[in-house]
PDB file of N, CA, C and O in Angstrom:
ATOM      1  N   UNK A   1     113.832  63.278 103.033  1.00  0.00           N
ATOM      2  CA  UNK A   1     113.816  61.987 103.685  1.00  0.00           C
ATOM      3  C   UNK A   1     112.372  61.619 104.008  1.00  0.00           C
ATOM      4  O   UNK A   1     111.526  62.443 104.356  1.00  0.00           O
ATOM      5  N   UNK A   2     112.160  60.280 103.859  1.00  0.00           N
ATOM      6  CA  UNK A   2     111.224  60.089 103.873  1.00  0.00           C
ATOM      7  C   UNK A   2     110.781  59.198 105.479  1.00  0.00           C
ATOM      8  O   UNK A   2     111.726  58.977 106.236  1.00  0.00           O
ATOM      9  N   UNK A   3     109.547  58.792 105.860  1.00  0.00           N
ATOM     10  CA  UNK A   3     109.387  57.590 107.039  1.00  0.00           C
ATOM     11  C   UNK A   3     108.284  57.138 106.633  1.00  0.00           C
ATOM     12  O   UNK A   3     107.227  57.686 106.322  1.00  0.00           O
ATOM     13  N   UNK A   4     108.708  55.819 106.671  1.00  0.00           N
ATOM     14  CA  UNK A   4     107.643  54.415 106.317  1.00  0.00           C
ATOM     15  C   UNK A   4     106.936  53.603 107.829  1.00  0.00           C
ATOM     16  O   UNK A   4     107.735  52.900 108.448  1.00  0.00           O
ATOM     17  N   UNK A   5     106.306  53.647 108.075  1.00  0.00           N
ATOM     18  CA  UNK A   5     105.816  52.741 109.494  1.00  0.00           C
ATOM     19  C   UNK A   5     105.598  51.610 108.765  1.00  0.00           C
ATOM     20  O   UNK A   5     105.170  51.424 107.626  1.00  0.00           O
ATOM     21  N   UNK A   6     106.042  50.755 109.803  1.00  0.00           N
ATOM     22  CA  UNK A   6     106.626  49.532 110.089  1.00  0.00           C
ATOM     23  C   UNK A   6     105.558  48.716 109.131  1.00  0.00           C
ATOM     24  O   UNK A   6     105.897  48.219 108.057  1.00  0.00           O
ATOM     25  N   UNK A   7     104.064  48.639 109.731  1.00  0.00           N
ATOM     26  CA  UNK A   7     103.231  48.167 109.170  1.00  0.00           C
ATOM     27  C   UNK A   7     102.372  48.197 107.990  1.00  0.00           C
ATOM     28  O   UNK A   7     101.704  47.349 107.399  1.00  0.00           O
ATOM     29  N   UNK A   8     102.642  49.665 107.809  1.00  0.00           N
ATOM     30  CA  UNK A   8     102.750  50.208 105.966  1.00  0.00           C
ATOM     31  C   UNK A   8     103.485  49.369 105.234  1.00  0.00           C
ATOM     32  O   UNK A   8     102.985  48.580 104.433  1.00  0.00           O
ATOM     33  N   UNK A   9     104.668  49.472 105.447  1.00  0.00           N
ATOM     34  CA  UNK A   9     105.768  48.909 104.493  1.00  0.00           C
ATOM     35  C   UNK A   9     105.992  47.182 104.319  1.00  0.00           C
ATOM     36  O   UNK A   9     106.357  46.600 103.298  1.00  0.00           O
ATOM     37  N   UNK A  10     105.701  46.666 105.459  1.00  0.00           N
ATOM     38  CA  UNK A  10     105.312  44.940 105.773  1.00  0.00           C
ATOM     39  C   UNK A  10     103.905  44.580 105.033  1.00  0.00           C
ATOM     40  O   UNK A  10     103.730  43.524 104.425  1.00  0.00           O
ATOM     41  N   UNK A  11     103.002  45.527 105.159  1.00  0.00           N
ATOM     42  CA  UNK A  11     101.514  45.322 104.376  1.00  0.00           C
ATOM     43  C   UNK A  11     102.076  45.582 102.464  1.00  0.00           C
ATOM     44  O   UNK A  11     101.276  45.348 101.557  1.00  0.00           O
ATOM     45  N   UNK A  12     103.430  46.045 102.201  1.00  0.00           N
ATOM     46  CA  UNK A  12     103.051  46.768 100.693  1.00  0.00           C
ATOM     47  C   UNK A  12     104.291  45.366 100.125  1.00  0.00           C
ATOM     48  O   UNK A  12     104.879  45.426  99.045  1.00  0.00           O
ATOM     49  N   UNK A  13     104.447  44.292 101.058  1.00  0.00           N
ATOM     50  CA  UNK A  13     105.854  43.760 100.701  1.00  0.00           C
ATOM     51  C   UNK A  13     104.962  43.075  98.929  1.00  0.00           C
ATOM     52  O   UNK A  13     103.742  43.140  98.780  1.00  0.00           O
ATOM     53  N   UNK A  14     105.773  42.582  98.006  1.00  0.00           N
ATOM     54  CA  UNK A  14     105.295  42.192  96.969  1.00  0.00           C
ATOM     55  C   UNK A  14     105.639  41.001  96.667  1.00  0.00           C
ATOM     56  O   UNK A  14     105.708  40.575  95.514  1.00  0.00           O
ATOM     57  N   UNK A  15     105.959  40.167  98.006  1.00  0.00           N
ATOM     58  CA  UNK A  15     106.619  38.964  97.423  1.00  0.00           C
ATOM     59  C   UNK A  15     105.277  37.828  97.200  1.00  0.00           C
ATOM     60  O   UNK A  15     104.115  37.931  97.594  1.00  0.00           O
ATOM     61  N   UNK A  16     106.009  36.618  96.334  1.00  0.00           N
ATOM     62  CA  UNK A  16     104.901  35.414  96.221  1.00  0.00           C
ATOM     63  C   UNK A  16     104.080  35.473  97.030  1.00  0.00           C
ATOM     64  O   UNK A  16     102.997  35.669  96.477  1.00  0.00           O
ATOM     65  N   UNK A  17     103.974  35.396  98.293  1.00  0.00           N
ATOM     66  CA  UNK A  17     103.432  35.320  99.576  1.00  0.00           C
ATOM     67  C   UNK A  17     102.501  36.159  99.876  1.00  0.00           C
ATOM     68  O   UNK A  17     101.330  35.876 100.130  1.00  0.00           O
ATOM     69  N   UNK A  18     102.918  37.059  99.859  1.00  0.00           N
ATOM     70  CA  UNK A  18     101.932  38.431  99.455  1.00  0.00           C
ATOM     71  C   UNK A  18     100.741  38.883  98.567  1.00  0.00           C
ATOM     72  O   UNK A  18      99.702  39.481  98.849  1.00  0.00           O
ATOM     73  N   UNK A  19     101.427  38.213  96.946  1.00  0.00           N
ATOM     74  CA  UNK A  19     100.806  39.109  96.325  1.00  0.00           C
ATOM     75  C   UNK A  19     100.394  37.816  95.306  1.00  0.00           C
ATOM     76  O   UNK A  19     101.358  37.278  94.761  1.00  0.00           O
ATOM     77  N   UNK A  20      99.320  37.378  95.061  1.00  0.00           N
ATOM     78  CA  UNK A  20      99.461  35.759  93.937  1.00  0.00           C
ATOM     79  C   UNK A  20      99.943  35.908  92.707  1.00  0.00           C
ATOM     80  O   UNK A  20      99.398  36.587  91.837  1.00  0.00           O
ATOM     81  N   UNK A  21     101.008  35.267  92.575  1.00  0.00           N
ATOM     82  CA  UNK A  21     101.755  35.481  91.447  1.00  0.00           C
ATOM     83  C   UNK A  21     101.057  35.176  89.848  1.00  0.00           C
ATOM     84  O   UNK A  21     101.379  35.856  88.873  1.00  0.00           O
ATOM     85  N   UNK A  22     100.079  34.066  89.781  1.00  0.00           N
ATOM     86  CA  UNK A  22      99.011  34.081  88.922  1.00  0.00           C
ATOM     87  C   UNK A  22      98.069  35.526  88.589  1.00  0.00           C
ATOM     88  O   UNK A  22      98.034  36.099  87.501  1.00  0.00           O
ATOM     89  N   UNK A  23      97.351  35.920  89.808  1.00  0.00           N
ATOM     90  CA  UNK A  23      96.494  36.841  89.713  1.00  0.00           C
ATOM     91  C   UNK A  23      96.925  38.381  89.787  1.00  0.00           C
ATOM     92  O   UNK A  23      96.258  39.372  89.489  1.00  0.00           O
ATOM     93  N   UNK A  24      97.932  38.315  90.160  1.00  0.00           N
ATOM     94  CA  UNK A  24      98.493  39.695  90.714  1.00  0.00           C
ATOM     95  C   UNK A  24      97.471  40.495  92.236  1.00  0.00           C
ATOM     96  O   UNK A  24      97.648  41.643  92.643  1.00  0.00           O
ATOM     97  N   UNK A  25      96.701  39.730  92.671  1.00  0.00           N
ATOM     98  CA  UNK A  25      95.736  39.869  93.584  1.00  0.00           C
ATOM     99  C   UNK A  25      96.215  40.142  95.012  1.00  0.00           C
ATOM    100  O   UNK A  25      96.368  39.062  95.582  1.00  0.00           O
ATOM    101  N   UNK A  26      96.531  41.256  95.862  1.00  0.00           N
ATOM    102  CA  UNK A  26      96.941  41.266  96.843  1.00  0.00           C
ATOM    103  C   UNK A  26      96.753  39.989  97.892  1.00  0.00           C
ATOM    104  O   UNK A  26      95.585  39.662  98.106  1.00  0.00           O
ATOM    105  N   UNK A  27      97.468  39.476  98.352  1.00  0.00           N
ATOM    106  CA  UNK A  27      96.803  38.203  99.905  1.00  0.00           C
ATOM    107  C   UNK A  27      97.020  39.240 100.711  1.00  0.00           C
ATOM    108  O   UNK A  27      96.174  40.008 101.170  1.00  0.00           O
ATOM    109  N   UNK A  28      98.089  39.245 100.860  1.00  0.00           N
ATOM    110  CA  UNK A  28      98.931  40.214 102.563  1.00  0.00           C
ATOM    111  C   UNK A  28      99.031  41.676 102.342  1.00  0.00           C
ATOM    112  O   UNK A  28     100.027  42.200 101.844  1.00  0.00           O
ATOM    113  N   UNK A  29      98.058  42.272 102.693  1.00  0.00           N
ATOM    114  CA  UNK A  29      98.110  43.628 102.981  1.00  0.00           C
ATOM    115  C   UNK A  29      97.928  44.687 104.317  1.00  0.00           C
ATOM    116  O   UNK A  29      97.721  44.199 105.428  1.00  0.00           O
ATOM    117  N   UNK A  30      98.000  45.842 104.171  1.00  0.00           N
ATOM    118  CA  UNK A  30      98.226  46.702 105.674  1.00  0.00           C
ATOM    119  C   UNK A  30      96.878  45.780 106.203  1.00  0.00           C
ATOM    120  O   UNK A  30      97.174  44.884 106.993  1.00  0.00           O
ATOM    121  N   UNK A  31      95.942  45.864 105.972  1.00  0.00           N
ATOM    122  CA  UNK A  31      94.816  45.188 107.269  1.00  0.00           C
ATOM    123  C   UNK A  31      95.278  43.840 107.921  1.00  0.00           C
ATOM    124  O   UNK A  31      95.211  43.663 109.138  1.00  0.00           O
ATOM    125  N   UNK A  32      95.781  42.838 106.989  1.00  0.00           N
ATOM    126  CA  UNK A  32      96.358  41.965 107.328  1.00  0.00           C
ATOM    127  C   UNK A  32      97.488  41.605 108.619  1.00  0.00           C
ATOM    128  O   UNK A  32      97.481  40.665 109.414  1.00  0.00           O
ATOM    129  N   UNK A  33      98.304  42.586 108.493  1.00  0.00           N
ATOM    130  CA  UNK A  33      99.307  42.702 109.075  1.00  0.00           C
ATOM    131  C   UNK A  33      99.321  43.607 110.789  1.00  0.00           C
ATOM    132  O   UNK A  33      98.923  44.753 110.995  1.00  0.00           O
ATOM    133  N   UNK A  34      99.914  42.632 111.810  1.00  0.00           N
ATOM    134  CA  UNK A  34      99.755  43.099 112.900  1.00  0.00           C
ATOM    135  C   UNK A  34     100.206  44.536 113.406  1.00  0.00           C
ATOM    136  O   UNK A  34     101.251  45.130 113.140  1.00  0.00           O
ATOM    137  N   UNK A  35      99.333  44.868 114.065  1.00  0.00           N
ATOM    138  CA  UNK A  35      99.285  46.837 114.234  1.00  0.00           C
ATOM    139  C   UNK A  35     101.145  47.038 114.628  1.00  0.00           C
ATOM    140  O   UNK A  35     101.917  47.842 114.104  1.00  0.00           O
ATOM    141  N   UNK A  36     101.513  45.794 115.931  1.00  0.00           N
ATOM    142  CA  UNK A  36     102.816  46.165 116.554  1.00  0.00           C
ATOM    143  C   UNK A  36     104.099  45.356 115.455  1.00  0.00           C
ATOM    144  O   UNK A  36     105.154  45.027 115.999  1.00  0.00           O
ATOM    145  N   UNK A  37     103.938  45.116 114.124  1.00  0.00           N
ATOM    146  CA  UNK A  37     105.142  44.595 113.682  1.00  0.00           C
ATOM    147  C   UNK A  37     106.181  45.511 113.267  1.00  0.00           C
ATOM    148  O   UNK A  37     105.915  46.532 112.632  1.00  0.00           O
ATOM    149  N   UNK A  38     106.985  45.287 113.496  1.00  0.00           N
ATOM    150  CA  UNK A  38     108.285  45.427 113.664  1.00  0.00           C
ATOM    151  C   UNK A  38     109.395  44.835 112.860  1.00  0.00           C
ATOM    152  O   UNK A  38     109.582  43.619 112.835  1.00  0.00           O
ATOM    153  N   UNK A  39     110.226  45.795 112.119  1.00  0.00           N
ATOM    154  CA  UNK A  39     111.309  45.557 111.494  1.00  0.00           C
ATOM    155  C   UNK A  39     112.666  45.075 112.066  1.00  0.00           C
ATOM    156  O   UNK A  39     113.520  45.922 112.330  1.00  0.00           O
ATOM    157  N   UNK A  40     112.949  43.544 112.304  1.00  0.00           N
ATOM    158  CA  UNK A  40     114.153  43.669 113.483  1.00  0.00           C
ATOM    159  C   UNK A  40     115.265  43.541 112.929  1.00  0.00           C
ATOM    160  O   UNK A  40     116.225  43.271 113.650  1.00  0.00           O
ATOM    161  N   UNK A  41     115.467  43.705 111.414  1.00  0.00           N
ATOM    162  CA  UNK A  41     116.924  43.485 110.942  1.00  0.00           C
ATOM    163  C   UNK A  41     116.639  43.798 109.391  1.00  0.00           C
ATOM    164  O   UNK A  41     115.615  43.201 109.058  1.00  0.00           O
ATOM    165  N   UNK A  42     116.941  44.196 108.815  1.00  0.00           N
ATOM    166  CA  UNK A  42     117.506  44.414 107.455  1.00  0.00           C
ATOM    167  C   UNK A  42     118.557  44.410 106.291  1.00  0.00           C
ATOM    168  O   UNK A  42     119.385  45.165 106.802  1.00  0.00           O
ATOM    169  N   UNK A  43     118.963  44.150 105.355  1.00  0.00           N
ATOM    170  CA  UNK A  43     120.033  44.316 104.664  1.00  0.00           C
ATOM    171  C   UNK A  43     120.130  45.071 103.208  1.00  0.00           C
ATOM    172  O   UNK A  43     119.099  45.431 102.640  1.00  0.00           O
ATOM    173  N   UNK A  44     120.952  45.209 102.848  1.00  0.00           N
ATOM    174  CA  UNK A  44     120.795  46.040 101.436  1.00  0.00           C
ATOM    175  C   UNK A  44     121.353  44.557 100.297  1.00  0.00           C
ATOM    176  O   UNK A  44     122.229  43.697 100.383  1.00  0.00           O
ATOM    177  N   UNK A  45     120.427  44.856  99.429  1.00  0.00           N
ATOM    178  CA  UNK A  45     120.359  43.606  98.402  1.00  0.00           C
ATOM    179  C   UNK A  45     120.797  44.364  96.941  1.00  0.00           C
ATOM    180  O   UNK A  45     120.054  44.950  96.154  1.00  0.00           O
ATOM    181  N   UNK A  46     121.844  44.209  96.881  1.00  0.00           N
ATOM    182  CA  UNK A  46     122.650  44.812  95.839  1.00  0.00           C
ATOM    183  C   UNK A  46     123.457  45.837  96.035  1.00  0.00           C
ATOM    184  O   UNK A  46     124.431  45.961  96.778  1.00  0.00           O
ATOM    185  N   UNK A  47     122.620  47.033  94.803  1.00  0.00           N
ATOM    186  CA  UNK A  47     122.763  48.367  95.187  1.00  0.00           C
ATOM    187  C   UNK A  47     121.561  48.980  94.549  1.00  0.00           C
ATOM    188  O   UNK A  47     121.508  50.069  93.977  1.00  0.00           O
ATOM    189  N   UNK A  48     120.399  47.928  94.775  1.00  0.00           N
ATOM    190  CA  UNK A  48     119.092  48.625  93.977  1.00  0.00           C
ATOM    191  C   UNK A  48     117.388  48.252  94.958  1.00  0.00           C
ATOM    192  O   UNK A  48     116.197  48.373  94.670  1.00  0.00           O
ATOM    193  N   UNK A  49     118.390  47.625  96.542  1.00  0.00           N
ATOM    194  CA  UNK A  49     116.914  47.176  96.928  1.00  0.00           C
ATOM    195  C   UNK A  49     117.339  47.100  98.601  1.00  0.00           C
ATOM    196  O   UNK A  49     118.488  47.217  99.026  1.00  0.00           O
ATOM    197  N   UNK A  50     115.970  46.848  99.524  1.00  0.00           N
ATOM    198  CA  UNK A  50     116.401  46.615 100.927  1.00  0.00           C
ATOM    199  C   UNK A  50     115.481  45.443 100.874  1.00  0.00           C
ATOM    200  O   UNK A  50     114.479  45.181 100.209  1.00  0.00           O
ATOM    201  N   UNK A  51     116.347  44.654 102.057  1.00  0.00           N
ATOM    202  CA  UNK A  51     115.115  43.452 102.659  1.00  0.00           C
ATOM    203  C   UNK A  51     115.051  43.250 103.901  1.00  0.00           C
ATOM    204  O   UNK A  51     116.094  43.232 104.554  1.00  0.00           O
ATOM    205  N   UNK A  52     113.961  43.077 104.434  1.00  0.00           N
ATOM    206  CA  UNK A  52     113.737  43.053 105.970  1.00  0.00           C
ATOM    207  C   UNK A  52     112.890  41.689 106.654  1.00  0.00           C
ATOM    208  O   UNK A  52     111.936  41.037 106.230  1.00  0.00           O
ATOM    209  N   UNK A  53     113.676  41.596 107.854  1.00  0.00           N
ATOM    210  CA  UNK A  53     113.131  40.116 108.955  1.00  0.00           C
ATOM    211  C   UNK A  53     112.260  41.163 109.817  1.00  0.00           C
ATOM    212  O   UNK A  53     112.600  42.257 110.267  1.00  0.00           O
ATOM    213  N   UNK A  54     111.022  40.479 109.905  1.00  0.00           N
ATOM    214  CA  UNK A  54     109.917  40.891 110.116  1.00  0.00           C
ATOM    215  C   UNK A  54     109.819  40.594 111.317  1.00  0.00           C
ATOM    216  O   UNK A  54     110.479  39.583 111.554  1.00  0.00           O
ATOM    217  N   UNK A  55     109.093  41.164 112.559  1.00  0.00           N
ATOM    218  CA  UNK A  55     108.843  40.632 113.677  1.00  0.00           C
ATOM    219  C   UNK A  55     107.873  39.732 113.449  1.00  0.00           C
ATOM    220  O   UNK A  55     107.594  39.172 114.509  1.00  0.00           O
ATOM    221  N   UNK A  56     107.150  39.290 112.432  1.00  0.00           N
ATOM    222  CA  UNK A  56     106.285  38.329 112.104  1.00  0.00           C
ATOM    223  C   UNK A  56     106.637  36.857 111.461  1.00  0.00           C
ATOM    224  O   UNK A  56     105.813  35.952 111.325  1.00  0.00           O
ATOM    225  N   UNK A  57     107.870  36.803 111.134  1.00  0.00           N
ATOM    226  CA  UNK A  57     109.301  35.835 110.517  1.00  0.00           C
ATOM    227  C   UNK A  57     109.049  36.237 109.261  1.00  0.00           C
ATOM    228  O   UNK A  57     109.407  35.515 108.330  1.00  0.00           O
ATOM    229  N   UNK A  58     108.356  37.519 109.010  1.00  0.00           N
ATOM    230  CA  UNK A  58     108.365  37.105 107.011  1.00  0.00           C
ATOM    231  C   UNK A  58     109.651  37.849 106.770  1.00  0.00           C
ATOM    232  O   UNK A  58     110.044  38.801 107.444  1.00  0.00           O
ATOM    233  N   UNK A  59     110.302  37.280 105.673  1.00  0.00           N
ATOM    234  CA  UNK A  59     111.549  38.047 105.202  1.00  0.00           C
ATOM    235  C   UNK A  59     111.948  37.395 103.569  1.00  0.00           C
ATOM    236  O   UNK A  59     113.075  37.139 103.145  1.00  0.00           O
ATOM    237  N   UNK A  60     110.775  37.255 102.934  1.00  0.00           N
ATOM    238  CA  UNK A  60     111.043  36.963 101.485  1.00  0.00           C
ATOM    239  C   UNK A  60     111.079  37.990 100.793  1.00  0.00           C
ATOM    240  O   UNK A  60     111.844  37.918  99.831  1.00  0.00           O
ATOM    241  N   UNK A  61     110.352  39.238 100.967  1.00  0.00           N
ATOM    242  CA  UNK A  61     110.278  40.319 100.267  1.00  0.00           C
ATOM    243  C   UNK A  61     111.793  41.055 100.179  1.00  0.00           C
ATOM    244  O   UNK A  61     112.654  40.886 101.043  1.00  0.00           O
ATOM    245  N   UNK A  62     111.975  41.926  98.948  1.00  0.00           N
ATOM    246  CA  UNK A  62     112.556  43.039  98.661  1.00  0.00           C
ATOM    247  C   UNK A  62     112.108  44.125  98.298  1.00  0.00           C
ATOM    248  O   UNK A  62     111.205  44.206  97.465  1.00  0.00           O
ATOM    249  N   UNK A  63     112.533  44.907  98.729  1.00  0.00           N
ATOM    250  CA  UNK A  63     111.955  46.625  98.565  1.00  0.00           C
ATOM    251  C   UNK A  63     112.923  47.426  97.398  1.00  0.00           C
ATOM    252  O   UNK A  63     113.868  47.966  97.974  1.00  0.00           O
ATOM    253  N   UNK A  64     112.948  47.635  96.025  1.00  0.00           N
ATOM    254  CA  UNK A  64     114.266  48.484  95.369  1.00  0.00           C
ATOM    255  C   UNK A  64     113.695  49.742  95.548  1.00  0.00           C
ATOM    256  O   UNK A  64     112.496  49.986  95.688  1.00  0.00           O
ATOM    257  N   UNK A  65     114.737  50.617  95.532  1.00  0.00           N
ATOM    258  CA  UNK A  65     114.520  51.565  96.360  1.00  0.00           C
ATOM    259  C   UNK A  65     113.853  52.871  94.988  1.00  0.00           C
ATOM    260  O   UNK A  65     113.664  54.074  95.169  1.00  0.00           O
ATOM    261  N   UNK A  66     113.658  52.154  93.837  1.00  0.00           N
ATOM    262  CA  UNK A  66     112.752  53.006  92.887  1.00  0.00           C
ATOM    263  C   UNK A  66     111.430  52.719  93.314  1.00  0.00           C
ATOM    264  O   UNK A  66     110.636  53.645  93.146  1.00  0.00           O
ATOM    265  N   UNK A  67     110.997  51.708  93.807  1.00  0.00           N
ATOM    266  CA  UNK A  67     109.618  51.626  94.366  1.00  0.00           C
ATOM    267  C   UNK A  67     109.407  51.995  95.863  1.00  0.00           C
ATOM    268  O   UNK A  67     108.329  52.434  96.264  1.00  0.00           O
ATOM    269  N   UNK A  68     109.965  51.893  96.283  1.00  0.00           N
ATOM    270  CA  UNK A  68     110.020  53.312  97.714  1.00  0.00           C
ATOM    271  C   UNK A  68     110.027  54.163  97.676  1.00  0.00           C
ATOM    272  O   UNK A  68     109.468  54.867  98.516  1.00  0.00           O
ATOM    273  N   UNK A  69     110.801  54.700  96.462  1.00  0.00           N
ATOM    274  CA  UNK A  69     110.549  56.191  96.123  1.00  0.00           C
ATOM    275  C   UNK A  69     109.462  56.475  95.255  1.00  0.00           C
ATOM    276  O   UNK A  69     108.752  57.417  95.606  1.00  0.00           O
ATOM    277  N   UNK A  70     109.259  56.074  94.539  1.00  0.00           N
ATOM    278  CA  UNK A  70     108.010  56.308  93.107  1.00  0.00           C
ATOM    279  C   UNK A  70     106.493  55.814  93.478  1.00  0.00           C
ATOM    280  O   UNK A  70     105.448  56.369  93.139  1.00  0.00           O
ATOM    281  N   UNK A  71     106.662  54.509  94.341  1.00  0.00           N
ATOM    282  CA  UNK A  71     105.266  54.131  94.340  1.00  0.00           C
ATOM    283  C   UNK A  71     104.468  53.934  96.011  1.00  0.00           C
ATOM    284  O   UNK A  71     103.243  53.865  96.113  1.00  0.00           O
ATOM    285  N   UNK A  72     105.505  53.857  97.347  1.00  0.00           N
ATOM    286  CA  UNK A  72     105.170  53.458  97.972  1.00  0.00           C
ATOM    287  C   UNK A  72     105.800  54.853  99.377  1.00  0.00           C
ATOM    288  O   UNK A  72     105.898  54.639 100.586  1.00  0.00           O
ATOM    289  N   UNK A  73     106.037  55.843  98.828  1.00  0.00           N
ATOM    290  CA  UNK A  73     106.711  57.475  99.705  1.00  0.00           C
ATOM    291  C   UNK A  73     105.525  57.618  99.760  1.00  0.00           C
ATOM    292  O   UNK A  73     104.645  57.837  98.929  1.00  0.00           O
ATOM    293  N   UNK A  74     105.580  57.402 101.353  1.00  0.00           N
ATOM    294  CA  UNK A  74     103.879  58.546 101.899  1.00  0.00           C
ATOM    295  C   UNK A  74     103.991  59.694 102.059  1.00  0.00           C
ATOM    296  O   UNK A  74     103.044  60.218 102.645  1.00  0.00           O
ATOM    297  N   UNK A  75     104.960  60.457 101.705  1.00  0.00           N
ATOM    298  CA  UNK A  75     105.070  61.945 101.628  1.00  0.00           C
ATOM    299  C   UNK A  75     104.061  62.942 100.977  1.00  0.00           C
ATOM    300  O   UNK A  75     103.834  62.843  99.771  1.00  0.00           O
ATOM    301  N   UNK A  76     103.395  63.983 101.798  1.00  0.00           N
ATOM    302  CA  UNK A  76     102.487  64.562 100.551  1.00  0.00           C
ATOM    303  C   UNK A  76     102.696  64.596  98.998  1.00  0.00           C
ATOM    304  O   UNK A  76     101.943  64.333  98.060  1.00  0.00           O
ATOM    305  N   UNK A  77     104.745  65.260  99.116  1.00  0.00           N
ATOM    306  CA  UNK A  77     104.767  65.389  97.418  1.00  0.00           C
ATOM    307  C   UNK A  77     104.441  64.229  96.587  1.00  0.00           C
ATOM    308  O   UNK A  77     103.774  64.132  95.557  1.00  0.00           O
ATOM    309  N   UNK A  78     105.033  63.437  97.242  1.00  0.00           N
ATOM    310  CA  UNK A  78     105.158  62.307  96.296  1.00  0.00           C
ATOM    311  C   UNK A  78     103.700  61.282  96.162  1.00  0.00           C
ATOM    312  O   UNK A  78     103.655  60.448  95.258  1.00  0.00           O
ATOM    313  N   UNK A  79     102.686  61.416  97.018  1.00  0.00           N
ATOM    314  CA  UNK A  79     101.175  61.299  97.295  1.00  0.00           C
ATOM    315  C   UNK A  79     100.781  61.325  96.320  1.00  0.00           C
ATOM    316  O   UNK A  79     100.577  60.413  95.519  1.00  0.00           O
ATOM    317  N   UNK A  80     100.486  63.285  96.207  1.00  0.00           N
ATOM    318  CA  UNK A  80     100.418  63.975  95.150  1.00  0.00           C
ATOM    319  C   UNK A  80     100.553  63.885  93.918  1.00  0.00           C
ATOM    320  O   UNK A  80      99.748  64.020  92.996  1.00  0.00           O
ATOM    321  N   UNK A  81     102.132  63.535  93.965  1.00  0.00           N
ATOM    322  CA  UNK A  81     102.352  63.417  92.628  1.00  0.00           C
ATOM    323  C   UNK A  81     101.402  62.037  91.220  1.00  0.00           C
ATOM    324  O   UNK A  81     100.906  62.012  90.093  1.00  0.00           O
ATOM    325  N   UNK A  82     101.687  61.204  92.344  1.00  0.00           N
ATOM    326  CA  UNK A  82     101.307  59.656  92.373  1.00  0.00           C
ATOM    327  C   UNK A  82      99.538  59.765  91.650  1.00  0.00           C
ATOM    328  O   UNK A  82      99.146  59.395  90.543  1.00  0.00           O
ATOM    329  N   UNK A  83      98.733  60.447  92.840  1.00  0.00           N
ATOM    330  CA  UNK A  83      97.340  60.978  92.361  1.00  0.00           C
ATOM    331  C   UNK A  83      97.489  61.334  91.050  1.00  0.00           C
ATOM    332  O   UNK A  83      97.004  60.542  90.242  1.00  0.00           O
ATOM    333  N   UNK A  84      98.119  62.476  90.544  1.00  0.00           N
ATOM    334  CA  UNK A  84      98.293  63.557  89.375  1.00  0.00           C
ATOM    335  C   UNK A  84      98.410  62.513  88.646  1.00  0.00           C
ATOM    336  O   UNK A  84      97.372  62.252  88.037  1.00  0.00           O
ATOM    337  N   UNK A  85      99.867  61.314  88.340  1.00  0.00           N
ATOM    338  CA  UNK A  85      99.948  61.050  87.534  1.00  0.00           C
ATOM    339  C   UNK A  85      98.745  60.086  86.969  1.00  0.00           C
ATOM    340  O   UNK A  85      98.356  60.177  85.804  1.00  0.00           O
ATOM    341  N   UNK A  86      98.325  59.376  87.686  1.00  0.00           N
ATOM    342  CA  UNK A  86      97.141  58.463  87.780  1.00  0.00           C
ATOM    343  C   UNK A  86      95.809  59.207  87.195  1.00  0.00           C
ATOM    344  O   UNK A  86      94.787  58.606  86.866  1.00  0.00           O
ATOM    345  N   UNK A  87      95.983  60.488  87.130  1.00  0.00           N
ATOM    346  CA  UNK A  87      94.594  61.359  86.422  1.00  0.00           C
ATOM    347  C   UNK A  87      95.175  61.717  85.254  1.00  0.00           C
ATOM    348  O   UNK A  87      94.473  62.293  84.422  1.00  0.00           O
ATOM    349  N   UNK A  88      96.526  61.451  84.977  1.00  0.00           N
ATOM    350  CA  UNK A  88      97.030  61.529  83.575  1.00  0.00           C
ATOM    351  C   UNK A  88      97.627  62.812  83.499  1.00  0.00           C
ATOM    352  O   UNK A  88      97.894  63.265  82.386  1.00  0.00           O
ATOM    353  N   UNK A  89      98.018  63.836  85.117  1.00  0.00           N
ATOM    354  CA  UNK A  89      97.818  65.323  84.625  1.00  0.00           C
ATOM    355  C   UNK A  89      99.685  65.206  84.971  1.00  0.00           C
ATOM    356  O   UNK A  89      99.991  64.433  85.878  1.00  0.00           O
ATOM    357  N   UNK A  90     100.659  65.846  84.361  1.00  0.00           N
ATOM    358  CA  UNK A  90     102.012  65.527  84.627  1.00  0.00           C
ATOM    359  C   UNK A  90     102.367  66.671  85.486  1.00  0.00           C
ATOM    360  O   UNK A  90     101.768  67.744  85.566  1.00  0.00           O
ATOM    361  N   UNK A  91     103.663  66.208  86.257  1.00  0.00           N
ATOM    362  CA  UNK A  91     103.724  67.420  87.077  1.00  0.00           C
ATOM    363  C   UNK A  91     105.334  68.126  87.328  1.00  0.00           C
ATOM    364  O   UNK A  91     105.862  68.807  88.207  1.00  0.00           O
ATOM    365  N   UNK A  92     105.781  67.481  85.907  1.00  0.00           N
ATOM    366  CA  UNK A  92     107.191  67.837  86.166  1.00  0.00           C
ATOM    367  C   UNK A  92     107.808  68.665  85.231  1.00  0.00           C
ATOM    368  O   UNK A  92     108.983  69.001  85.385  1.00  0.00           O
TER     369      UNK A  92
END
């Protein structure tokens, strides 16, 4: 199991808003985003994603839960792994 803080996961959202859909250029990221925000409600969007109302009102984003696991788990392993694969070295 993994834990995401609040403001990690609100800074990594990927929606329009976020991220310029032209440039692929981050706007809204962790610096961006206020130290105390807060997740005050959520739902499951399908059976492949979560979405969350922000203590900030944002709530366009979706999270599928292959990119929570693969790209955005602050867990050492999965850190790790993430590094490795990015140096091209495989680890499975």
């Amino acid at each position: 199991m993994s834990v995401y803080g609040n403001r990690y996961l609100r800074g990594s959202c990927r929606c329009a808003g976020c991220v310029n859909e032209l440039t692929g250029r981050r706007v809204i990221g962790v610096p961006q985003v206020d130290p105390d925000v807060q997740a005050l409600d959520w739902m499951q969007v399908g059976r492949y994603a979560l979405q969350f109302l922000w203590s900030d009102a944002h709530d366009t984003g979706i999270y599928p839960f292959t990119a929570l696991r693969d790209e955005l788990c602050p867990c050492d392993d999965c850190r790790l792994r993430r590094e490795a694969k990015s140096r091209g070295v495989t680890t499975e």
